[in-house]
C-alpha positions in Angstrom: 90.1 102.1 61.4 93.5 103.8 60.1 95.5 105.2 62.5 98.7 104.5 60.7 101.5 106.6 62.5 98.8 109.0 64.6 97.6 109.2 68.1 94.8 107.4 69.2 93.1 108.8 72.2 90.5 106.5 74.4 88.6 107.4 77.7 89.1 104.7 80.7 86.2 102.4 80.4 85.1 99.3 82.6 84.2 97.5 79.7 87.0 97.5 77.4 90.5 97.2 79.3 93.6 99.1 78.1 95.0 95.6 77.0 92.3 95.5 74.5 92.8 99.3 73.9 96.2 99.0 73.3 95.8 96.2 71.0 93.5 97.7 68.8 95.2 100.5 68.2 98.6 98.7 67.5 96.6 96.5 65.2 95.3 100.1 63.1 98.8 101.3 63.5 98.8 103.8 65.7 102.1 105.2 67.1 100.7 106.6 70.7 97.7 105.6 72.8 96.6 108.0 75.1 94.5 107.2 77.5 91.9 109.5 79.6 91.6 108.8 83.0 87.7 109.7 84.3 88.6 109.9 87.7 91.1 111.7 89.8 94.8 112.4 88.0 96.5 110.4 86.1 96.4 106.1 85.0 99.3 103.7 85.6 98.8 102.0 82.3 99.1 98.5 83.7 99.4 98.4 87.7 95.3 98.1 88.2 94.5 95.9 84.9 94.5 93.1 86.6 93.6 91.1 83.1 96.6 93.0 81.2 99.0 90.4 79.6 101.2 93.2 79.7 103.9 93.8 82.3 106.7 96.2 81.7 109.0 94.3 82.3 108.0 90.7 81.4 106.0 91.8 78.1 105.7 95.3 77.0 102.7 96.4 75.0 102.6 96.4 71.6 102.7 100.4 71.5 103.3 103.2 73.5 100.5 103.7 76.1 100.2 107.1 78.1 97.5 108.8 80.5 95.8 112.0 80.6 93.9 113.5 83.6 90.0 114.3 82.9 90.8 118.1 82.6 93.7 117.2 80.2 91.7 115.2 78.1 88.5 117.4 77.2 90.8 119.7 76.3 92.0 117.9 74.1 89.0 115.8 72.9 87.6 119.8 72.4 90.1 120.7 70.0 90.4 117.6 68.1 86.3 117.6 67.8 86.8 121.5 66.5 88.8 120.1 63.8 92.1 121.7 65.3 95.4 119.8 64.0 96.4 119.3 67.7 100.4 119.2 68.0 101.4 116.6 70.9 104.5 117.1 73.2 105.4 113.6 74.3 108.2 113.1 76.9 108.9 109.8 78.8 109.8 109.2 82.3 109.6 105.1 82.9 111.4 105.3 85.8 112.2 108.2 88.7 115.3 109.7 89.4 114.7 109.2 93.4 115.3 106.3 95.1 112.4 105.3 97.5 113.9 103.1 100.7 110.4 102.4 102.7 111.0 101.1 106.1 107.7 100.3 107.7 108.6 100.2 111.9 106.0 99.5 114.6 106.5 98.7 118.0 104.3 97.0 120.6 103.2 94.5 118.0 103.5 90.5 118.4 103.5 88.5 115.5 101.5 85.2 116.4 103.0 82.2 114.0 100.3 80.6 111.5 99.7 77.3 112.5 98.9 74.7 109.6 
């Protein structure tokens, strides 16, 4: 497969993880992977791949990967199978502009120590 400096667009599957995804489509040089999500919203590309050798911070995939929900991606798998020359509008947000401080408090509850 040449994908040489195109998107290459992939459903979720449970038999080919998106490490092996995203490797496949850096290897037939594709700039973008986007992945289709077939249940509810959107993908983190790595948190639930438990088998991913990929880590954003430790060892980033060899190419851009980003998610689509369902809805998102039939549309677009439509106009790509119509023959359409589909224009893509890519923008990153790695990280959030809100900070998050979680403070988990509960009363009444007595920790018993773990004996060896």
């Amino acid at each position: 497969m040449n994908a040489r400096d195109k998107v290459v667009v992939v459903r979720r599957s449970d038999t080919v993880g998106r490490a092996e995804q995203a490797t496949t489509a850096a290897e037939a040089g594709a700039a973008l992977l986007l992945v289709i999500n077939d249940g509810y919203g959107r993908l983190d590309p790595w948190d639930w791949d438990l088998d991913s050798p990929y880590s954003p911070t430790d060892n980033s995939p060899p190419l851009t990967v980003a998610s689509l929900t369902a809805d998102e991606g039939d549309e677009l798998i439509t106009q790509i199978q119509r023959g359409r020359r589909t224009a893509l509008k890519v923008t990153s947000h790695p990280t959030t502009e809100y900070l998050y401080d979680l403070v988990w408090n509960q009363s009444g509850y007595r920790r018993t120590p773990r004996t060896p």
